[in-house]
N, C-alpha and C positions, 0 to 999 in steps of 0.2 A: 612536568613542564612539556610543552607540544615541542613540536620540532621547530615551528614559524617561532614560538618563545627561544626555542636553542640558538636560533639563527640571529636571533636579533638581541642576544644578547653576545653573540660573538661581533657583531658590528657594534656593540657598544662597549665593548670593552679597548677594540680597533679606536674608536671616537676618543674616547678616555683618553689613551698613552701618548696621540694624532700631537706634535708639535706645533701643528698649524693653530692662527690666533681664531679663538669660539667666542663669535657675535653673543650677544642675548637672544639674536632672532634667530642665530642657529641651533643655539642651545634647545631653542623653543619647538622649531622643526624636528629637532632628533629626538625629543620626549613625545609629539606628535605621531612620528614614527614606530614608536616603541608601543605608544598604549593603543592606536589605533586599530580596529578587529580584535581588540582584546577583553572587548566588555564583553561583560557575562552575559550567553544567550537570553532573550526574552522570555520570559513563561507565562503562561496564562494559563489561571482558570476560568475553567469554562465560566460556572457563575451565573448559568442560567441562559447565560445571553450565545445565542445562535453566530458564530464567526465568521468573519469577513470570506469571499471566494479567496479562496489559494491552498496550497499544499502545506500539510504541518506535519510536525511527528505528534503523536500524541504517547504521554507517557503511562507507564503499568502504576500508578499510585493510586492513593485514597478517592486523589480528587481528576484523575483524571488528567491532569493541567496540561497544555501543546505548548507549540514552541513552532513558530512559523519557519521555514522552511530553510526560506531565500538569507532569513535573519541569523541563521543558526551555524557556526564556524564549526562546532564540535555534537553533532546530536547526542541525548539526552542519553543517559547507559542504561537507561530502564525502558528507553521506546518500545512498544509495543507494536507500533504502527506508522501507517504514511495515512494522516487522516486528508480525505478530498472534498473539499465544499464546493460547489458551485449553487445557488440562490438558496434553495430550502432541501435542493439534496447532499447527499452529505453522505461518507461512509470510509470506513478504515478499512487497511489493505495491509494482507500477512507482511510482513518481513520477507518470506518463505514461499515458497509452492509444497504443497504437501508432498510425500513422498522422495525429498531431496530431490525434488524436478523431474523426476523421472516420469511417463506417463503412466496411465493406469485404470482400469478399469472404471467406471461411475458404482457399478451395485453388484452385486454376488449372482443376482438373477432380473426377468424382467418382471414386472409389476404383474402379480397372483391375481391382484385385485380385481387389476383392468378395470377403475373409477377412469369414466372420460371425464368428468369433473375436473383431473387432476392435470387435465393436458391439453398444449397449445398446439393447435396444427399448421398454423399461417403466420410467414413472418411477420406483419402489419402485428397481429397481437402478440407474438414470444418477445416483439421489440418492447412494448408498452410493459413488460412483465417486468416489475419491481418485489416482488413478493420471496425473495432468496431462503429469507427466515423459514415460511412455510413449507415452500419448496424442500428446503434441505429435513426438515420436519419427515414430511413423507417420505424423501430418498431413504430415511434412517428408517424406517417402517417397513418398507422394502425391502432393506441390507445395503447400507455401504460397503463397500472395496476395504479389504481389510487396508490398502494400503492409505487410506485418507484418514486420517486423525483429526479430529477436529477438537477445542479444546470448549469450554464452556462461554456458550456466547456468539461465538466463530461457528459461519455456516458457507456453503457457497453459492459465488451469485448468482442471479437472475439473470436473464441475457439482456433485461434493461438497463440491470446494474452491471454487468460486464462492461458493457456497451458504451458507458458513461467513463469505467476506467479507460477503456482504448481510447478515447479521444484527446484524453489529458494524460496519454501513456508514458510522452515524452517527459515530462516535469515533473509526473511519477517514477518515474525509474532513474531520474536523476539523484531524487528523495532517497530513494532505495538503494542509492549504490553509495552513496553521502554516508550511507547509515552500515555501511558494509551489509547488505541485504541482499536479493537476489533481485534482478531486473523482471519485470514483465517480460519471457522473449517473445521471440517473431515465430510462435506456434501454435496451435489449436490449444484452446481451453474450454474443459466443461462447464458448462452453466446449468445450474438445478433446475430450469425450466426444460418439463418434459415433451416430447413430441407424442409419445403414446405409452403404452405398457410397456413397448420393446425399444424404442428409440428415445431419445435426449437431445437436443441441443449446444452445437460449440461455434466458438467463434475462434477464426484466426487471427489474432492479434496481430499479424504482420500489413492486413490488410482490410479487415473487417467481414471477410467472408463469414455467412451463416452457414450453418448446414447440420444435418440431424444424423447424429450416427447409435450404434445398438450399446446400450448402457451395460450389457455385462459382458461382452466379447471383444468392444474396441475400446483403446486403450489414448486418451490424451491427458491433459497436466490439468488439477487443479490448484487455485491460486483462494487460499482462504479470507473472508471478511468478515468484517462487526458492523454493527450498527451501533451510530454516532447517537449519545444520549446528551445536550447539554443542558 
């Protein structure tokens, strides 16, 4: 039983013993009272079909299934995620920051390879970079930071897809603390879009500032994702 059920069944037990005379219509009000916010969270499977813009959990099951956000009294004990749609993008957002939030290195070293292929030099194009999956692809190539775990699936984002969670940060970390999770904070994150062999790309979540710093010497928070399949 929740607590809003404890509490409202201590006022109903109050109601019960009440000497005072009980209308039909009040009777009707106090059952109103009682069951309202108490239906069972919505769930949805996906089902193919691409979901409305807004914030959801999405759950660790078979199917995947979410549960909209704003709808949702008690989030799901399996959630997985704070999944974010807006028109055809769409993407799930750790619970967590890797490393229990602490900051942390990006890679063990800088890039051997030195593929300019692999890097963006100009904000105009690191903004447009949606490609995280790849990106974190190669970081692994490279050597991740022992301290970033990522799990199967889970890569870090792009600074398009960064960029996309700061804007809707607020109604995300609302999601996230709803779900006892860690908030977005107001600090530098790495994004797996590289700036060159030596440098990498973070944004300040507190206020959107860009800026490239050296991937295996400075140390800021990654914030892990998925990609949404429906």
């Amino acid at each position: 039983m929740t607590e809003n059920q404890k509490l409202k069944m201590e006022l109903l037990k109050e109601f019960a013993i009440s000497d005072e005379p009980k209308s039909i219509e009040v009777c009707r009000e106090m059952y109103k009272f009682m069951v309202e916010d108490e239906a069972p969270t919505p769930s949805i499977p996906t089902n193919g079909k691409h979901p409305k813009d807004g914030v959801y959990y999405i759950c660790d099951d078979e199917k995947k299934t979410i549960a909209p956000y704003k709808a949702t009294l008690t989030p799901p004990e399996d959630a997985m995620g704070v999944l974010l749609v807006q028109g055809e993008r769409s993407i799930i957002i750790a619970l967590r920051d890797c490393n229990d939030g602490e900051e942390t290195t990006l890679t063990k070293q800088k890039d051997p390879s030195n593929l300019k292929g692999n890097y963006i030099d100009t904000c105009i194009d690191a903004v447009a970079d949606w490609n995280g999956q790849k990106n974190t692809k190669h970081l692994k190539a490279v050597g991740l930071s022992d301290n970033i775990s990522l799990s199967d699936g889970w890569y870090i984002p792009s600074m398009g897809e960064m960029l996309f969670i700061f804007t809707h940060r607020k109604e995300v970390n609302a999601a996230l603390e709803k779900a006892s999770g860690q908030p977005i904070a107001d600090d530098w994150y790495w994004t797996s879009t590289e700036y060159s062999a030596t440098f990498a790309w973070g944004l300040y979540l507190s206020n959107g500032i860009m800026n490239h710093s050296t991937k295996a010497t400075y140390t800021l928070r990654v914030r892990p994702v998925s990609a949404f399949i429906s």
